[in-house]
Structures are given as C-alpha cells and as structure tokens.
N, C-alpha and C positions, 0 to 999 in steps of 0.2 A: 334819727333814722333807726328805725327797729322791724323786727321783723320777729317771728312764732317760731317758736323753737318747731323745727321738724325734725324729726329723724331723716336718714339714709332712706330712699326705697327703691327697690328692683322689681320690674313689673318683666313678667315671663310671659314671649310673645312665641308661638307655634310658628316655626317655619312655612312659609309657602311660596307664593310666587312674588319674586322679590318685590314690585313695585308694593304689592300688597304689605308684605312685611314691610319694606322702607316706610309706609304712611304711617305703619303702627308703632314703627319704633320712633317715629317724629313726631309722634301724639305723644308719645311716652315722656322724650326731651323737651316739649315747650312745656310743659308741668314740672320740670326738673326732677326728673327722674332718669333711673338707669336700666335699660333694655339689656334683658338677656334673652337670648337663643340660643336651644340647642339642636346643633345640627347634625349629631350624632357623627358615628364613625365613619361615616360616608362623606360629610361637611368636606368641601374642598376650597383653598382658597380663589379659588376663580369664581366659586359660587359668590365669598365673600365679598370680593371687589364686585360682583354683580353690584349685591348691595347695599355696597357704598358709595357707587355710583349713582343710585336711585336716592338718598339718602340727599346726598351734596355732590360738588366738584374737590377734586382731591387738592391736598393741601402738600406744596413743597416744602419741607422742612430745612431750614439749616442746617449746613452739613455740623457732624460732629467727628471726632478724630475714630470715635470706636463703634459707628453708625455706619450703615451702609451706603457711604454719598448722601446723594440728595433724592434718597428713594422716598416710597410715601410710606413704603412700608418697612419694616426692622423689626430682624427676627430675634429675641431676647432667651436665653439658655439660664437653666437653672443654675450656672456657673456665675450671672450675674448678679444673683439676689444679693443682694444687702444684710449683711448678718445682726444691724441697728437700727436704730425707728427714726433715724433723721433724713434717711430718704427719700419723704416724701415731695412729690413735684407734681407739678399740672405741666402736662405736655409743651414742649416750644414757648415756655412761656418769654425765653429768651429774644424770641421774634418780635421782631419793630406789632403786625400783628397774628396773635397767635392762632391756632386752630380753634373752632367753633363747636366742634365735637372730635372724639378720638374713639377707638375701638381696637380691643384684642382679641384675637381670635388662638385657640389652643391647637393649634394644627397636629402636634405630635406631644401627647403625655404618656408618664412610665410608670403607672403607680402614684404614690403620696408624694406629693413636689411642693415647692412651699408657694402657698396661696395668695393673692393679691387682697390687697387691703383699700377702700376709699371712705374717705371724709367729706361728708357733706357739709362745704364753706357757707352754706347758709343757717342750718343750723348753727353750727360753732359760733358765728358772730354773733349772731339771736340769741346764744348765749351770753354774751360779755354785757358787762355793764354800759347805763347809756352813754355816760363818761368816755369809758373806754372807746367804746365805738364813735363818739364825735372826732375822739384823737384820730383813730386809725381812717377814720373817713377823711382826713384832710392832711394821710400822709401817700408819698410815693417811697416804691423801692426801685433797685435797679437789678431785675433778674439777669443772672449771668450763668453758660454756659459752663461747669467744670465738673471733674468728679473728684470730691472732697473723700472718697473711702477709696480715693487710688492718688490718695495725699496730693494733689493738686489743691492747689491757692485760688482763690478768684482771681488773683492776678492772671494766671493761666487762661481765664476765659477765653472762648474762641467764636462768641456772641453776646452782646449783651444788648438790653431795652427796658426801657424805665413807664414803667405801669401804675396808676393806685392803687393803693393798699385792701381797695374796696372796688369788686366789681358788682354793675346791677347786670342779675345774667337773667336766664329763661324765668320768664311770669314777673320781669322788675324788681325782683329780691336781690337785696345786697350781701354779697357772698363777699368770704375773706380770700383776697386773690396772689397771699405770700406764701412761699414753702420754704421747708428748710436746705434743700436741695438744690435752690439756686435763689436764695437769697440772705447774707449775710447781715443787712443792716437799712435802716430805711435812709430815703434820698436827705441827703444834709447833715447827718446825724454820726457818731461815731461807732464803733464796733461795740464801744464799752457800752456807749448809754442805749442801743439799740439792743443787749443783749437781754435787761430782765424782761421787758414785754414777748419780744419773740421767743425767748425761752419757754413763756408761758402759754405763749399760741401753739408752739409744738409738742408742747407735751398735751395741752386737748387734743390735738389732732388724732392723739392714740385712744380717748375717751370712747368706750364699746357705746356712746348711747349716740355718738356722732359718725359713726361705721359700720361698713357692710363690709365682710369677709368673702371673699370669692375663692372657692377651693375646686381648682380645675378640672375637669373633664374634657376626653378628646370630643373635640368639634364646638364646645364653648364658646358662644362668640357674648360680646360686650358691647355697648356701643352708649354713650354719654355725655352729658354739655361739659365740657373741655375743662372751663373760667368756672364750673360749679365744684370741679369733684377731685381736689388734690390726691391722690393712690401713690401706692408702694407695695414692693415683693415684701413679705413679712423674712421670718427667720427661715435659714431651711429647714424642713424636718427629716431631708431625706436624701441621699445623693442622687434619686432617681430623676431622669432629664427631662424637660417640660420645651418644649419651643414654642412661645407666644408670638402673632405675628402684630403689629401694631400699626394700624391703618390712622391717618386723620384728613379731619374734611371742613371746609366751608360749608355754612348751610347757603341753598337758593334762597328757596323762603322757607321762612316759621311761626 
C-alpha cells in the first residue's frame, strides 16, 4: 500500500451564500483538503451552523468531563492550549464512529494567541517505509478518551473504540489514523514494545513538510476530513484569549 507524498493544502474559498460555499468547501474535502473562510469581523456563528448544515448532518459527540455535554459544538480558550507537541488528536476518534469532517471557527480573538497546527496522515505514511506501512496497515489501536497534560491515565478513560492503524479516507488514500492524544499503544501489544514506532510517528507529525500552521483571525473558519488531518493548539505565544468554536458533521454525500 503506498501512496505520493503530498503536502498539507488549504484551498481559500470566498464566503457567499451558504449552500454555495458548502459545495465549495465539499469539493475542497473529497480531494483532501482543508477549506478556509474568512468571514471577517461580522462572521457570526449562526451563519456558521448555517453552513454546516448545508455541509452535513451534525454529529453528537461523546460527552467528555471538560466539554460542554453532548453539544456539537465546544468552545476551546487559549487557557487550553497544550504547552507540548503530544497533543495531537483527530476529533472523537474515541467514538464507536467518529465524525467525517470537523471545523473551528474563531468567534472572538485578542491579538497573537497561539495558532493551530494539522498534519496531513497521508502524507506522513507516504512517507514511511513500505515495510513499515505493511506493519501499520495490519495493526489496530484502541483510541481512548483522557487528558494525559491534566495527568490523567488511560485508565481514566471516559470513552474508548478500537480502530486501524490505517484509514482509507477522501480520494481512497491511506492516511495514518493514530495520535498521540488518545492513543498509547497498538491493539495486542505492550506499552513498552508499542513505544519506539509511535514515538517515531509522533515526532513526524511535528515535520514542517507534513503541516499547515493556522494562525487565527476573528471570523476564521476551517472545515476538514476529520480521519485525514490529526491538529493541535501549538505553544502559547501570548496570554491573549482566542475562543475557537468547534463544530462536527457527517457527510450526506461526497
């Protein structure tokens, strides 16, 4: 199984009337890519649930303890960034199954806040060796719900679901479908002997030639195939507060 190293891309689509924008930014996800709009300082999120309703049907999340219930959306504060590189996750991956796309929208920024990071899992395994990738293509993990930088265990979990290692996502490319965020070790395997390969996966994950940096603006929206694009808050740079709102969705069709 192989696939052409690609880079990260974000294709910038011109707000207009949502059904419109929805088709364009669903042209943008069956290619695996990532739609950005900006919707300026007027961007409201009612416009946003506009459209991400024309997008897909909204996706229920499993509740988590520092989440807002079982909303679809959760508003995230520059109080939550991650000041390390091992928080990277793919949305709910915890879910029996997970969302199909995701999106943030920057409803209120202050200045320089620290900026979102994604890794495109297709590249990165189009990276590895073909070896490598036969192994990873015929293993499972068991993503689990915790937060490891508020010293929680996996045992702690408060969801878990067990996934390949290897998903085939938008256009049939096989994309690396583990993070370090809610996965400790592949199915069967020990923590010990699971640690030098995912060690190794995680630290590409930080490789600039496999990422797109997003450095926020108010009205920013995002929107992305979920199973494609592992992301994380980078380091802060700034105490200044950012409120990202983070919407996910089922596709109808794609």
């Amino acid at each position: 199984m192989t696939t052409e190293r690609l880079p990260p891309f974000v294709a910038d689509i011109l707000a207009g009337r949502a059904a419109t924008t929805a088709s364009e930014v669903r042209d943008t996800m069956k290619v695996g890519g990532i739609a950005r709009i900006s919707l300026g300082s007027t961007g409201s999120l009612e416009q946003v649930r506009e459209l991400i309703s024309e997008i897909g049907d909204e996706f229920t999340p499993v509740a988590m303890p520092v989440e807002l219930g079982r909303l679809s959306a959760t508003r995230l504060s520059s109080t939550g960034a991650v000041r390390y590189a091992t928080n990277w996750h793919f949305d709910q991956s915890f879910a029996a199954e997970p969302p199909d796309f995701s999106a943030l929208f920057a409803e209120e920024v202050f200045g320089d806040v620290a900026p979102t990071a994604f890794c495109d899992g297709v590249a990165l395994f189009g990276a590895l060796s073909l070896g490598l990738q036969d192994m990873l293509s015929s293993l499972r993990a068991e993503h689990k719900a915790y937060y490891p930088h508020e010293r929680q265990s996996s045992d702690d979990a408060a969801s878990r679901a067990v996934h390949p290692c290897v998903q085939l996502v938008e256009g049939d490319l096989p994309s690396l479908f583990i993070a370090p965020a809610t996965v400790d070790r592949f199915e069967n395997w020990s923590r010990r002997e699971s640690a030098p390969t995912l060690g190794l996966l995680w630290d590409m994950m930080n490789w600039p030639e496999f990422t797109h940096v997003q450095r926020w603006q108010r009205g920013d929206l995002l929107v992305w195939p979920n199973c494609r694009y592992p992301h994380r808050a980078l380091a802060l740079v700034s105490e200044n507060a950012r409120q990202l709102v983070r919407l996910l969705g089922r596709y109808r069709t794609i």
